[in-house]
Each structure stands twice: as C-alpha cells, then as structure tokens.
N, CA, C and O atoms as a Maestro MAE file, in Angstrom:
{
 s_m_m2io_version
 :::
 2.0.0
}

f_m_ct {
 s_m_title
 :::
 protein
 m_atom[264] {
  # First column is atom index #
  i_m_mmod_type
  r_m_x_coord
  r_m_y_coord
  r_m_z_coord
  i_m_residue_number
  s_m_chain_name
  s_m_pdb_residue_name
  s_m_pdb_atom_name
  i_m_atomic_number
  :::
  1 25 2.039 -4.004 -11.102 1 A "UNK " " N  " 7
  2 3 1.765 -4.396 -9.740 1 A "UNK " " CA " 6
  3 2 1.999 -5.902 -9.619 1 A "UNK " " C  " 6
  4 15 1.340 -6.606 -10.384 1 A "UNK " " O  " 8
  5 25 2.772 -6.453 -8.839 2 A "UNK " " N  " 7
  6 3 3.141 -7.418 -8.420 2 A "UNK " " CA " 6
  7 2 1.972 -8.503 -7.650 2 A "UNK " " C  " 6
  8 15 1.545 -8.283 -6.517 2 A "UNK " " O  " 8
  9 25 1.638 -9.451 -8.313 3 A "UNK " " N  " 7
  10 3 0.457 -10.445 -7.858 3 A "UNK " " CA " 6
  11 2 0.683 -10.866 -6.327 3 A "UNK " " C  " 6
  12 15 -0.124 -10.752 -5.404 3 A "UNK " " O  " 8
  13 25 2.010 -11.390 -6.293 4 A "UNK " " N  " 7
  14 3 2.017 -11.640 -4.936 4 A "UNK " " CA " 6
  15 2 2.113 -10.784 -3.397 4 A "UNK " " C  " 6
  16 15 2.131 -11.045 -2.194 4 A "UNK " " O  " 8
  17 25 2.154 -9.690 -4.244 5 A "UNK " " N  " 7
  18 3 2.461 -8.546 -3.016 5 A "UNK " " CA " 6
  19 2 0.832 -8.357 -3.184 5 A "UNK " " C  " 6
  20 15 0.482 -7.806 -2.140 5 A "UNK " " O  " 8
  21 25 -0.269 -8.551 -3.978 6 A "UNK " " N  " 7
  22 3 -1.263 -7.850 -3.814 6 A "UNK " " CA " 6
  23 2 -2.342 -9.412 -2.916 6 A "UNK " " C  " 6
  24 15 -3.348 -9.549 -2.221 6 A "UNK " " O  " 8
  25 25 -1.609 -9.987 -3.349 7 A "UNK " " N  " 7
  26 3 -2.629 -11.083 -1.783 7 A "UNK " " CA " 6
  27 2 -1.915 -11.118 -1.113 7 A "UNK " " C  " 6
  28 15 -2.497 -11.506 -0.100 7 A "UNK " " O  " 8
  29 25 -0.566 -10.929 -0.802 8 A "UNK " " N  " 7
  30 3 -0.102 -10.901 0.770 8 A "UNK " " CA " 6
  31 2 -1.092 -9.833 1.270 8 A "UNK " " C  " 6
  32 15 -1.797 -10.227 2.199 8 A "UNK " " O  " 8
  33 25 -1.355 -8.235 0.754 9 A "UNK " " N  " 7
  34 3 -1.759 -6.864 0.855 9 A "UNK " " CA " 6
  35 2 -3.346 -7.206 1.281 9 A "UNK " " C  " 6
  36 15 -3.946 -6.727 2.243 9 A "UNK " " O  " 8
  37 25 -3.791 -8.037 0.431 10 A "UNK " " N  " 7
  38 3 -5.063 -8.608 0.596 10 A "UNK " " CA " 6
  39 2 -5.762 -9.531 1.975 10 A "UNK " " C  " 6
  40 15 -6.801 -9.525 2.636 10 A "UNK " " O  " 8
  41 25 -4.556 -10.243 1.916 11 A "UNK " " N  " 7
  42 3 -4.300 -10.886 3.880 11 A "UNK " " CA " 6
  43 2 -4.650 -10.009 4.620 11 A "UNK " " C  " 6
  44 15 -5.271 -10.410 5.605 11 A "UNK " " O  " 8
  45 25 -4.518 -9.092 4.552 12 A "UNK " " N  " 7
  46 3 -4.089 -7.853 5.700 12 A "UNK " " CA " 6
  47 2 -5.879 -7.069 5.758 12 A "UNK " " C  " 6
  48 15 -6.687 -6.796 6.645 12 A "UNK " " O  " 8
  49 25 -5.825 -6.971 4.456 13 A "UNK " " N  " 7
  50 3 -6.904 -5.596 4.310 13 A "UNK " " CA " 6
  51 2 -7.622 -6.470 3.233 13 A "UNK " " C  " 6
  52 15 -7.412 -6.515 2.021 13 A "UNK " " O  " 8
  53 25 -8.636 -7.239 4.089 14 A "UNK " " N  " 7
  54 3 -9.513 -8.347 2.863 14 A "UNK " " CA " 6
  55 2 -11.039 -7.582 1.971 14 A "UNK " " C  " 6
  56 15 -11.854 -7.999 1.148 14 A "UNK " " O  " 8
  57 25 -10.787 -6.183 2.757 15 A "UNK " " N  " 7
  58 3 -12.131 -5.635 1.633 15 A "UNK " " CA " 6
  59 2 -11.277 -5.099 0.216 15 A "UNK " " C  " 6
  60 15 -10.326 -4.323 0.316 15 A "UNK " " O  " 8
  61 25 -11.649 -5.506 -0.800 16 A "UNK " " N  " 7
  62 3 -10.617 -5.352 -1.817 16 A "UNK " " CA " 6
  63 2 -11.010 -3.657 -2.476 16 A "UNK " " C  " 6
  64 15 -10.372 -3.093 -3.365 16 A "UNK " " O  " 8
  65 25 -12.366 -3.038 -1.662 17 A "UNK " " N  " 7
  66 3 -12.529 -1.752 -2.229 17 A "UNK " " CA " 6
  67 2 -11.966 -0.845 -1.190 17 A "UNK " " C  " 6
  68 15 -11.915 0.370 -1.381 17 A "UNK " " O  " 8
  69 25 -11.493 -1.472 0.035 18 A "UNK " " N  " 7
  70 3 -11.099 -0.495 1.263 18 A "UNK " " CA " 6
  71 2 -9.281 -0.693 0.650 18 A "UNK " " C  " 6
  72 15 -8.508 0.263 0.591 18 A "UNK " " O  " 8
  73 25 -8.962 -1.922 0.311 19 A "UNK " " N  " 7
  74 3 -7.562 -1.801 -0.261 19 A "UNK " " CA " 6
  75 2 -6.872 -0.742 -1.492 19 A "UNK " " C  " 6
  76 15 -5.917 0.033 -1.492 19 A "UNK " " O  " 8
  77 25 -7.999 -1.200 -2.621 20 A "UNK " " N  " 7
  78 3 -7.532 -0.317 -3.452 20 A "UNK " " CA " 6
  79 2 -7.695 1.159 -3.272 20 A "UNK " " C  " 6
  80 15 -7.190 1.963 -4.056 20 A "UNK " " O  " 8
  81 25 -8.412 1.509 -2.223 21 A "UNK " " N  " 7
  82 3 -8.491 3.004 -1.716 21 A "UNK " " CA " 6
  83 2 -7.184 3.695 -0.789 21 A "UNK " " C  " 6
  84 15 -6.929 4.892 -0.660 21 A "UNK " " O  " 8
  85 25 -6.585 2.716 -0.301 22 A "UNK " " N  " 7
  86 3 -5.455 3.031 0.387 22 A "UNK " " CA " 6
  87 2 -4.145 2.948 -0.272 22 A "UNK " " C  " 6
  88 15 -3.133 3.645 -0.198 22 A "UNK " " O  " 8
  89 25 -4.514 1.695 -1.065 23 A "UNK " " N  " 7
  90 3 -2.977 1.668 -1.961 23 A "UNK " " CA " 6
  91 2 -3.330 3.281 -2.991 23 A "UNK " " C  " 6
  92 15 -2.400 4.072 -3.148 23 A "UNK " " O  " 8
  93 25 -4.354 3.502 -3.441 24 A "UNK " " N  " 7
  94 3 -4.448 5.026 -4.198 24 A "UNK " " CA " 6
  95 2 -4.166 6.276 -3.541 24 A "UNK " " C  " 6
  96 15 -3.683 7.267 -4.089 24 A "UNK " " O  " 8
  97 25 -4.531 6.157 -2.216 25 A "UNK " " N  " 7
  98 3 -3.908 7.666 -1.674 25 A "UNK " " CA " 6
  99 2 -2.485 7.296 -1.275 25 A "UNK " " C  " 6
  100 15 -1.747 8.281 -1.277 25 A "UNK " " O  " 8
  101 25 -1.881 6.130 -0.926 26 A "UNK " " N  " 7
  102 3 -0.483 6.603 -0.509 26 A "UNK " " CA " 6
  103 2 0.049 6.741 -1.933 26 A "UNK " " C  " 6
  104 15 0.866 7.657 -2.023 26 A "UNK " " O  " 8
  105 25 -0.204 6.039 -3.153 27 A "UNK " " N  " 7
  106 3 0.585 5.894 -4.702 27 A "UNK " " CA " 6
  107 2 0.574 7.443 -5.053 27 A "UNK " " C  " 6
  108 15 1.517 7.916 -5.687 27 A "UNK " " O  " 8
  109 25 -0.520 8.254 -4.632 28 A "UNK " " N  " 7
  110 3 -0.418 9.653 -4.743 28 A "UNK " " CA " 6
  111 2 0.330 10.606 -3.979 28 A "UNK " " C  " 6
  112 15 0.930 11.532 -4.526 28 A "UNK " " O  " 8
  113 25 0.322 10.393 -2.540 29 A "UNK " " N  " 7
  114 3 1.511 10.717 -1.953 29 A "UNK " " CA " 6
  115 2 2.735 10.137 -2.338 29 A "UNK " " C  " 6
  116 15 3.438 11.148 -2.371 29 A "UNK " " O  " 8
  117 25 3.280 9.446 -2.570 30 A "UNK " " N  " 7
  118 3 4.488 8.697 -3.057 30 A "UNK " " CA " 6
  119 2 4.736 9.447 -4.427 30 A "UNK " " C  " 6
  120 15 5.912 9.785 -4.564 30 A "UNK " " O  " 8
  121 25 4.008 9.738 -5.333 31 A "UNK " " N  " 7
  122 3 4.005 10.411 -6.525 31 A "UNK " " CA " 6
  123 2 4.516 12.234 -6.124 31 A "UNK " " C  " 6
  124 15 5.111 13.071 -6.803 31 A "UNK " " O  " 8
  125 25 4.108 12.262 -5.120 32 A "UNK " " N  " 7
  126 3 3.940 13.793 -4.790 32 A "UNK " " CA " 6
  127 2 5.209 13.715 -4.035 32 A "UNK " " C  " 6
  128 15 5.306 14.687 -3.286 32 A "UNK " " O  " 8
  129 25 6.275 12.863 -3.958 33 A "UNK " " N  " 7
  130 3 7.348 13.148 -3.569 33 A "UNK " " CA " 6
  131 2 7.034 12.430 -1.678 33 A "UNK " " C  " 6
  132 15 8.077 12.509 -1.028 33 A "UNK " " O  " 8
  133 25 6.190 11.999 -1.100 34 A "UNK " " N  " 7
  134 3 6.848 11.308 0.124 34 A "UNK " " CA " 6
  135 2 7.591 10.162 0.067 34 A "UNK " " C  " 6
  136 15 7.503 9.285 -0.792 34 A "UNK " " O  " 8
  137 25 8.366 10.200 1.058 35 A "UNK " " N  " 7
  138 3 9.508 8.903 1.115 35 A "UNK " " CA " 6
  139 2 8.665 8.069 1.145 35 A "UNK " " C  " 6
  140 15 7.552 8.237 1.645 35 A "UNK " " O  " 8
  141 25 9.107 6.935 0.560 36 A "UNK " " N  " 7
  142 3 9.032 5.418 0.974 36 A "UNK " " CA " 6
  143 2 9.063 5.181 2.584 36 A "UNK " " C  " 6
  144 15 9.480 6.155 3.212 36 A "UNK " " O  " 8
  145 25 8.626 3.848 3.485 37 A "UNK " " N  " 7
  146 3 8.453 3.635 4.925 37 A "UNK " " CA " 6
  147 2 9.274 2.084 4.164 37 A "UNK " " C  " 6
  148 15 9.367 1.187 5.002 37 A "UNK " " O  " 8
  149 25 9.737 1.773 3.008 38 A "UNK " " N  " 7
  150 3 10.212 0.749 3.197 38 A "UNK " " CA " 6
  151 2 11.914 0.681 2.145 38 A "UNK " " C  " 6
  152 15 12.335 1.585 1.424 38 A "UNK " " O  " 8
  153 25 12.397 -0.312 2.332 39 A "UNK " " N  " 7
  154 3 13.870 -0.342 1.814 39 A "UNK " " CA " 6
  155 2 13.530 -1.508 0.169 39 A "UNK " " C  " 6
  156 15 12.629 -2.334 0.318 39 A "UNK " " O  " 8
  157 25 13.969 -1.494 -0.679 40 A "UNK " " N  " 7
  158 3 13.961 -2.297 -1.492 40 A "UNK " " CA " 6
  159 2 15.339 -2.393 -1.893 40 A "UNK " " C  " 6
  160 15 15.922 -1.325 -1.705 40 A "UNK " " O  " 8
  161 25 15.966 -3.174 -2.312 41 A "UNK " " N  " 7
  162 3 17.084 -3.421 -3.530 41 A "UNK " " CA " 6
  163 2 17.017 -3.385 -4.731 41 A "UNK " " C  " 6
  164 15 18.017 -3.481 -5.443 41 A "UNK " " O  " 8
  165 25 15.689 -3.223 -5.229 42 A "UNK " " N  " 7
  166 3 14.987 -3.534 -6.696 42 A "UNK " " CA " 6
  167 2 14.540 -2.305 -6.680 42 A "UNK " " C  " 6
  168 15 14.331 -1.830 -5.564 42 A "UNK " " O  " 8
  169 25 14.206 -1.255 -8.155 43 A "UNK " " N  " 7
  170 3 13.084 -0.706 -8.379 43 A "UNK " " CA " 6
  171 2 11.745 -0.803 -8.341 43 A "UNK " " C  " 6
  172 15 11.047 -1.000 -9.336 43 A "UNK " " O  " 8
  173 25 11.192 -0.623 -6.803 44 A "UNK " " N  " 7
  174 3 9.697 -0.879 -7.195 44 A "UNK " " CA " 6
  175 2 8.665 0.181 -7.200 44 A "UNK " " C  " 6
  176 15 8.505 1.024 -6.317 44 A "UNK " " O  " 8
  177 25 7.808 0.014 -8.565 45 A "UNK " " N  " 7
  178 3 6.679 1.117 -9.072 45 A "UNK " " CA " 6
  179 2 6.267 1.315 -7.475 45 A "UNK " " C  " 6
  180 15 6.604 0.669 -6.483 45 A "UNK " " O  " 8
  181 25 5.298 2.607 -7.646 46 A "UNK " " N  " 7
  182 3 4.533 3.131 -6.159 46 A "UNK " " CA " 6
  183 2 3.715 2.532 -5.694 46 A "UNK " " C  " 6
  184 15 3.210 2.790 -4.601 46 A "UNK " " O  " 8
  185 25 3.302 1.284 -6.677 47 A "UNK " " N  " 7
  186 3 2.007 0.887 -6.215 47 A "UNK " " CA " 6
  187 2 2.310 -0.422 -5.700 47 A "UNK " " C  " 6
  188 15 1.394 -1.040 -5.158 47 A "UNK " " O  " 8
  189 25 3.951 -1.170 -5.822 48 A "UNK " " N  " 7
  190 3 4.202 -2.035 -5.175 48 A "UNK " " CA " 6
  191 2 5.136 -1.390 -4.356 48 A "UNK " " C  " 6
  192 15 5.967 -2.193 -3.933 48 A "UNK " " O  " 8
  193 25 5.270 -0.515 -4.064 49 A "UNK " " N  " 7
  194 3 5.708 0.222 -2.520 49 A "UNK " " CA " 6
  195 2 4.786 0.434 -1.994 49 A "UNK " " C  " 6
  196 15 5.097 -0.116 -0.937 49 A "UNK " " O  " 8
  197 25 3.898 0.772 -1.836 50 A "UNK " " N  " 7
  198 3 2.323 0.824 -1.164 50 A "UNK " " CA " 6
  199 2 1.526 -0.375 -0.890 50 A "UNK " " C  " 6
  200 15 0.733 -0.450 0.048 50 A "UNK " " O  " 8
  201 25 1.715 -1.138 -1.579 51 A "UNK " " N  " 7
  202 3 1.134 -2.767 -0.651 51 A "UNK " " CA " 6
  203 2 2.391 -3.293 0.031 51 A "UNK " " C  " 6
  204 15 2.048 -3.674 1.150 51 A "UNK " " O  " 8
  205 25 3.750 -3.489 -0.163 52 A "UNK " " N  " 7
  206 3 4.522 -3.467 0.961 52 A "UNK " " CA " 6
  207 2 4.648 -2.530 2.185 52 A "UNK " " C  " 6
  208 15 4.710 -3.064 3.293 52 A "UNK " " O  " 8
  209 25 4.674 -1.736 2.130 53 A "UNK " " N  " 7
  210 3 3.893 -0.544 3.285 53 A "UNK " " CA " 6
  211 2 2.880 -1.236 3.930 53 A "UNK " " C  " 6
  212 15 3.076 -1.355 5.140 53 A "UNK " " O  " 8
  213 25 1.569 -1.869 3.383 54 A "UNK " " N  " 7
  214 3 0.575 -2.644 4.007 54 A "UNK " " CA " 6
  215 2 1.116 -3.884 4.668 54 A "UNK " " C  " 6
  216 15 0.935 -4.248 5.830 54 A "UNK " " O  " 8
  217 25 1.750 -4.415 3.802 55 A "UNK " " N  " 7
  218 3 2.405 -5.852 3.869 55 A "UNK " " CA " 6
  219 2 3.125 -5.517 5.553 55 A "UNK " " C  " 6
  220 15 2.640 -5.885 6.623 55 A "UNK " " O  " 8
  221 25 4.203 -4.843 5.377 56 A "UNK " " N  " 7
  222 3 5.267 -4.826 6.665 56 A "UNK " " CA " 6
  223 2 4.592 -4.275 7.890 56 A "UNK " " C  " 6
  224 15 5.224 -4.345 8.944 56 A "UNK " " O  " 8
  225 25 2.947 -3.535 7.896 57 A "UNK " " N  " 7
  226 3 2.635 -3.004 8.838 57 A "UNK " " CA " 6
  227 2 3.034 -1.632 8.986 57 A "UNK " " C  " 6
  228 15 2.754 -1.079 10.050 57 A "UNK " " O  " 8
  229 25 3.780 -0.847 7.888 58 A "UNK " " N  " 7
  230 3 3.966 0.711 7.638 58 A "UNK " " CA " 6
  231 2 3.112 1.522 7.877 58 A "UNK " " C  " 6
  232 15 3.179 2.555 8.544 58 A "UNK " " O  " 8
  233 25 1.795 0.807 7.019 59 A "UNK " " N  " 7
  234 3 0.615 2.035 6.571 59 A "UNK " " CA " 6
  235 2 -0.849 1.606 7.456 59 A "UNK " " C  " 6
  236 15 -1.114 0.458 7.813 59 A "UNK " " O  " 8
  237 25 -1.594 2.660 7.672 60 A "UNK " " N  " 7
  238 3 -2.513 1.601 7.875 60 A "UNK " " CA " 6
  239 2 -3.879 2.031 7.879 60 A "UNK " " C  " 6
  240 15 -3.890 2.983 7.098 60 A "UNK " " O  " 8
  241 25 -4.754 1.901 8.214 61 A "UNK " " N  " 7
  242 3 -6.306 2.720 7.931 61 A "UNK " " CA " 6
  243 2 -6.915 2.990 8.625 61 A "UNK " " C  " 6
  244 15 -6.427 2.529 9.657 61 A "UNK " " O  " 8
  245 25 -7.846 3.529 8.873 62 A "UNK " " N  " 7
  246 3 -9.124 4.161 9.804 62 A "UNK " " CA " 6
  247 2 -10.688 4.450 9.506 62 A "UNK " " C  " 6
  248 15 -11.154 5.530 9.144 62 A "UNK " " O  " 8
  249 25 -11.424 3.196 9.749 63 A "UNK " " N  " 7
  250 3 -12.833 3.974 9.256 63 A "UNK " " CA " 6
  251 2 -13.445 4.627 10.204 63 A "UNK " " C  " 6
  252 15 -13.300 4.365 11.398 63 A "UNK " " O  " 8
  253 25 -14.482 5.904 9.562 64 A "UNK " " N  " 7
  254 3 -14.893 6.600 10.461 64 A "UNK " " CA " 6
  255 2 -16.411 6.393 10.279 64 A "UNK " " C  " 6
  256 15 -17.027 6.446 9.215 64 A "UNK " " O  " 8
  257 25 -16.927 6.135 11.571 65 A "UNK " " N  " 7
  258 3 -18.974 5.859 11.974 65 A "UNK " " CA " 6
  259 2 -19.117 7.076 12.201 65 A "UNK " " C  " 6
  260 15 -18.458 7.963 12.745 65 A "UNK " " O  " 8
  261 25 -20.345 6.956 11.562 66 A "UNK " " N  " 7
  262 3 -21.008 8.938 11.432 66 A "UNK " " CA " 6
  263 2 -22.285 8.060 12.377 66 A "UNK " " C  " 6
  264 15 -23.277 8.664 12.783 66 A "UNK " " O  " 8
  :::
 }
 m_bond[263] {
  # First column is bond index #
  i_m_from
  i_m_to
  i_m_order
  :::
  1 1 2 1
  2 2 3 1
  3 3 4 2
  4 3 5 1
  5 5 6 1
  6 6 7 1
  7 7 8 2
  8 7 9 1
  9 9 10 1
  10 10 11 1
  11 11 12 2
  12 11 13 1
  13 13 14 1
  14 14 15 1
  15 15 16 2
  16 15 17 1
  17 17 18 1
  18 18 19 1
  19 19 20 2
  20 19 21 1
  21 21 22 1
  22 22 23 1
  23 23 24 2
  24 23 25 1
  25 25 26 1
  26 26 27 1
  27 27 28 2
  28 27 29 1
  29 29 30 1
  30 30 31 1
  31 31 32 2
  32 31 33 1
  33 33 34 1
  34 34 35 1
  35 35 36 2
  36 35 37 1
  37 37 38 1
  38 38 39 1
  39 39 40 2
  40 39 41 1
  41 41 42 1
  42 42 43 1
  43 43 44 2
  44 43 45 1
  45 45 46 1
  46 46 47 1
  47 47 48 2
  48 47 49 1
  49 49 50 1
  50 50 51 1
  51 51 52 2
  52 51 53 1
  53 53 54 1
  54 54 55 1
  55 55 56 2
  56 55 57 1
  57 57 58 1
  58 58 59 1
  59 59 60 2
  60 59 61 1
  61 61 62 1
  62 62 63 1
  63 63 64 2
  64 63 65 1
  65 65 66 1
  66 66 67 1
  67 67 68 2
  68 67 69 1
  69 69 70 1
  70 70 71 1
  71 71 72 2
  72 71 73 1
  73 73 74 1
  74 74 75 1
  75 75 76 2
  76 75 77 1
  77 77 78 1
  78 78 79 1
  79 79 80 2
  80 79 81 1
  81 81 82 1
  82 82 83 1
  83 83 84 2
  84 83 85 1
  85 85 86 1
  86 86 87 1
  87 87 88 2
  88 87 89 1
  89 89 90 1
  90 90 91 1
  91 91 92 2
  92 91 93 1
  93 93 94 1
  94 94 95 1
  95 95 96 2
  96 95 97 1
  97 97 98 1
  98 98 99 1
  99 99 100 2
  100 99 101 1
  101 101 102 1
  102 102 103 1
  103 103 104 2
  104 103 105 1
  105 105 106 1
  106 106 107 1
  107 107 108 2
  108 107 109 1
  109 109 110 1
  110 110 111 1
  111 111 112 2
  112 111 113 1
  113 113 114 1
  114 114 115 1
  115 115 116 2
  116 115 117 1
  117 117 118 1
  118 118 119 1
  119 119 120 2
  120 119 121 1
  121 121 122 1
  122 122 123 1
  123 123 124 2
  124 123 125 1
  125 125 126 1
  126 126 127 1
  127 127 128 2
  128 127 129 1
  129 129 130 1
  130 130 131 1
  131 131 132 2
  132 131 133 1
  133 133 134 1
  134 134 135 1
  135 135 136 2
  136 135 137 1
  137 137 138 1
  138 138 139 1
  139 139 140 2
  140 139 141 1
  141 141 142 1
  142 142 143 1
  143 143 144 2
  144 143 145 1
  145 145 146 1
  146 146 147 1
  147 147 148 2
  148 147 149 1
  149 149 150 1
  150 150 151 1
  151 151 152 2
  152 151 153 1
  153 153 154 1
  154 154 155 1
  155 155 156 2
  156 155 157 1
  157 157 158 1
  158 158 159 1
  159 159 160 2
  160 159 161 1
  161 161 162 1
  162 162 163 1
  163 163 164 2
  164 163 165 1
  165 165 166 1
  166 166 167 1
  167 167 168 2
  168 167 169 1
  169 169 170 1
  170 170 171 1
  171 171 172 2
  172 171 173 1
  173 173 174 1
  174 174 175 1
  175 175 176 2
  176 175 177 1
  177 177 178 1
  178 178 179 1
  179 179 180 2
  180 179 181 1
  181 181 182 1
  182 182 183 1
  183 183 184 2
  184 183 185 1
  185 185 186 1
  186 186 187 1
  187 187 188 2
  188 187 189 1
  189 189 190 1
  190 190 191 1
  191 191 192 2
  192 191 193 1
  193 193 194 1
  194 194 195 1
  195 195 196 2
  196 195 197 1
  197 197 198 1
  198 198 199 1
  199 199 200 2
  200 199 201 1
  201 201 202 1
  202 202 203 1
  203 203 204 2
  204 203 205 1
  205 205 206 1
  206 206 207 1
  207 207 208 2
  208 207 209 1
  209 209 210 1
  210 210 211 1
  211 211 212 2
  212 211 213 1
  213 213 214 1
  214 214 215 1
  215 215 216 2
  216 215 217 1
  217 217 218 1
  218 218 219 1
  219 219 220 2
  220 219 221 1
  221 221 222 1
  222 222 223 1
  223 223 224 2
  224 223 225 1
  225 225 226 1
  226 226 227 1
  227 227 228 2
  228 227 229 1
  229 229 230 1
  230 230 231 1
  231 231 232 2
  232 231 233 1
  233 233 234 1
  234 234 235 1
  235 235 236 2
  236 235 237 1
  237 237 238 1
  238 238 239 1
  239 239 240 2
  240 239 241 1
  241 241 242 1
  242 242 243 1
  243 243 244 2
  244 243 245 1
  245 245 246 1
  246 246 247 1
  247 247 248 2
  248 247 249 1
  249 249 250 1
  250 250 251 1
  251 251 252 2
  252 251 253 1
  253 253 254 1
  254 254 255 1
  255 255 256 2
  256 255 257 1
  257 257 258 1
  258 258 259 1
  259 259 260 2
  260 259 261 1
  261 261 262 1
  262 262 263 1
  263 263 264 2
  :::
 }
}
C-alpha cells in the first residue's frame, strides 16, 4: 500500500477506522472480480486501487443512525 495514496485517502475519510473499513470491502469486491472505477498505467495492488477510488471521488460511504 502506497503511503501517499493512504493520506491523500485519509484527507478525504479522516476516521482512520471508517477508512480502513471501506478500503476492506471494496479490496474484497475488487478480489471477487469487480472492475476497477479507475485507469492506472502501472500495476496497482487492490488496496491501492481502493484508496484511489476514495482519492478521485469513485467510492464513497454511508453511515447509518439507528
């Protein structure tokens, strides 16, 4: 995982336990065969396709109040 993609990712989504919960379900979808929402030129692991997803505004979250 790429340091700088994970505080740009962190900018975005500053609870770092609500982050690593989102970068884990899309790295599992991404594993399970969904496309990428982004373009690279480089090989990048799922889990730095998933904070670029955050990064570009791809992905994004929802908490729910009971």
């Amino acid at each position: 995982m790429r340091d700088e993609y994970l505080r740009q990712a962190n900018k975005i989504i500053t609870d770092s336990n609500l982050l690593i919960n989102v970068v884990s379900r899309r790295v599992k979808q991404l594993r399970r065969g969904s496309r990428p929402l982004v373009e690279s030129l480089e090989k990048l692991s799922p889990e730095d396709i998933a904070l670029r997803e955050i990064i570009e505004g791809k992905i994004t979250y929802e908490l729910e109040t009971t």
